[in-house]
C-alpha positions as CSV (number, residue, x, y, z in Angstrom):
1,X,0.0,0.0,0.0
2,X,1.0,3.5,-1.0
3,X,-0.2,6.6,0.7
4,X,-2.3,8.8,-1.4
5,X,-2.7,12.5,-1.6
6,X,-6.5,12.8,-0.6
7,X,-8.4,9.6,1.1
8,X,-5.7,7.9,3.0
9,X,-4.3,4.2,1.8
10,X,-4.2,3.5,-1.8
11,X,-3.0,0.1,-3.7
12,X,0.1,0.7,-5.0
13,X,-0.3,1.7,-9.1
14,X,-3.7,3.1,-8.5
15,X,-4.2,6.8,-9.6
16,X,-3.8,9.0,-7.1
17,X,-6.6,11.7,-6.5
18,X,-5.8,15.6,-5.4
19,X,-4.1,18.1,-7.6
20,X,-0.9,18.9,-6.1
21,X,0.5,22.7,-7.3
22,X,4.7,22.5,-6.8
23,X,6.8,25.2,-6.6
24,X,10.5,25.8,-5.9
25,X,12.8,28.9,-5.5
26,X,14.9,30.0,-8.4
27,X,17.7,30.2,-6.0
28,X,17.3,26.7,-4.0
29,X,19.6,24.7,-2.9
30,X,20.3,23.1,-6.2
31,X,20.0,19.6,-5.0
32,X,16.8,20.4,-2.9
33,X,15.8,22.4,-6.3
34,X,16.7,19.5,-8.1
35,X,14.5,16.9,-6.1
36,X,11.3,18.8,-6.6
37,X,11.8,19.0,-9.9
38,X,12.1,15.4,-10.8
39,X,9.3,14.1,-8.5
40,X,6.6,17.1,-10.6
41,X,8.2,15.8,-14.0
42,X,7.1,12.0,-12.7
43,X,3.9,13.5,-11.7
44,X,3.3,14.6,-15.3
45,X,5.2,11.9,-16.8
46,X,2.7,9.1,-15.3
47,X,-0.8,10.9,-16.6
48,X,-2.8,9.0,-13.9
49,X,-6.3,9.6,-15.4
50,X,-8.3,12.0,-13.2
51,X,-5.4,13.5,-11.5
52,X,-3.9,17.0,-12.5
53,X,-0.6,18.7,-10.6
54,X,1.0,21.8,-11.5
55,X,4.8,22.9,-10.9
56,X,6.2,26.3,-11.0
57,X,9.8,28.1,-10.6
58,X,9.1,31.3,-7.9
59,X,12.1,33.9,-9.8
60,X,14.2,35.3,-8.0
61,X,13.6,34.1,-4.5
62,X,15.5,32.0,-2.0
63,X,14.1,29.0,0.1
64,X,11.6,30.8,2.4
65,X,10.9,33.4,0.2
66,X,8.2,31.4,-2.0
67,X,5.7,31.0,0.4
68,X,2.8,33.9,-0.1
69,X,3.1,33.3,-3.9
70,X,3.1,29.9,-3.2
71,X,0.0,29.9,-1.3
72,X,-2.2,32.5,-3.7
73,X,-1.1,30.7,-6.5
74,X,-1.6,26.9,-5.1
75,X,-4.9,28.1,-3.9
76,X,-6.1,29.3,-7.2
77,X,-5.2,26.2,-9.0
78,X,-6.9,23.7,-6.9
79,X,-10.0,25.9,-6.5
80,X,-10.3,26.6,-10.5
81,X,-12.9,24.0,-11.9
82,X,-15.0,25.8,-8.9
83,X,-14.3,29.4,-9.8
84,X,-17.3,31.0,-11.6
85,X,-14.9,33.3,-14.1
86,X,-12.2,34.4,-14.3
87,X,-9.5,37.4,-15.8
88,X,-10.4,40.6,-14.6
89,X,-13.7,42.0,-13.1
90,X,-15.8,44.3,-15.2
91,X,-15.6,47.8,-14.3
92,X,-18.8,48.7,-11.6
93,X,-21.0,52.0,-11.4
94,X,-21.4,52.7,-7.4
């Protein structure tokens, strides 16, 4: 058994479920860089049916310096198939 993202114990080689968003600093460790980066590109690489994930490279920061971005961002990707538009609002009359 393999742990899964979302729903506790999963057989191994069954799809996971979730929708994982990734991201690492620009200016990581390189190793620690290097690790994420592999284990989103076997995320893709696999195309589990059902299951989407999304990696992104914060520019310019350091290790703790992607964390608001990171949030935001993650935030909006998971909660997109729920989001009832999107791109900017139209302009109001108060």
């Amino acid at each position: 058994m393999a742990p899964g993202l979302r729903g506790g114990l999963r057989p191994v080689g069954q799809a996971p479920q979730g929708a994982p968003y990734l991201t690492a600093a620009e200016n990581e460790w390189p190793s620690f860089r290097a690790s994420i980066e592999r284990y989103a590109k076997r995320l893709q690489e696999r195309r589990y049916e059902g299951f989407v994930s999304e990696f992104r490279l914060v520019d310019g920061e350091r290790h703790a310096g992607t964390k608001a971005e990171s949030y935001v961002r993650g935030i909006r990707f998971v909660f997109a198939p729920l989001a009832p538009e999107s791109g900017p609002l139209p302009d109001r009359t108060f």
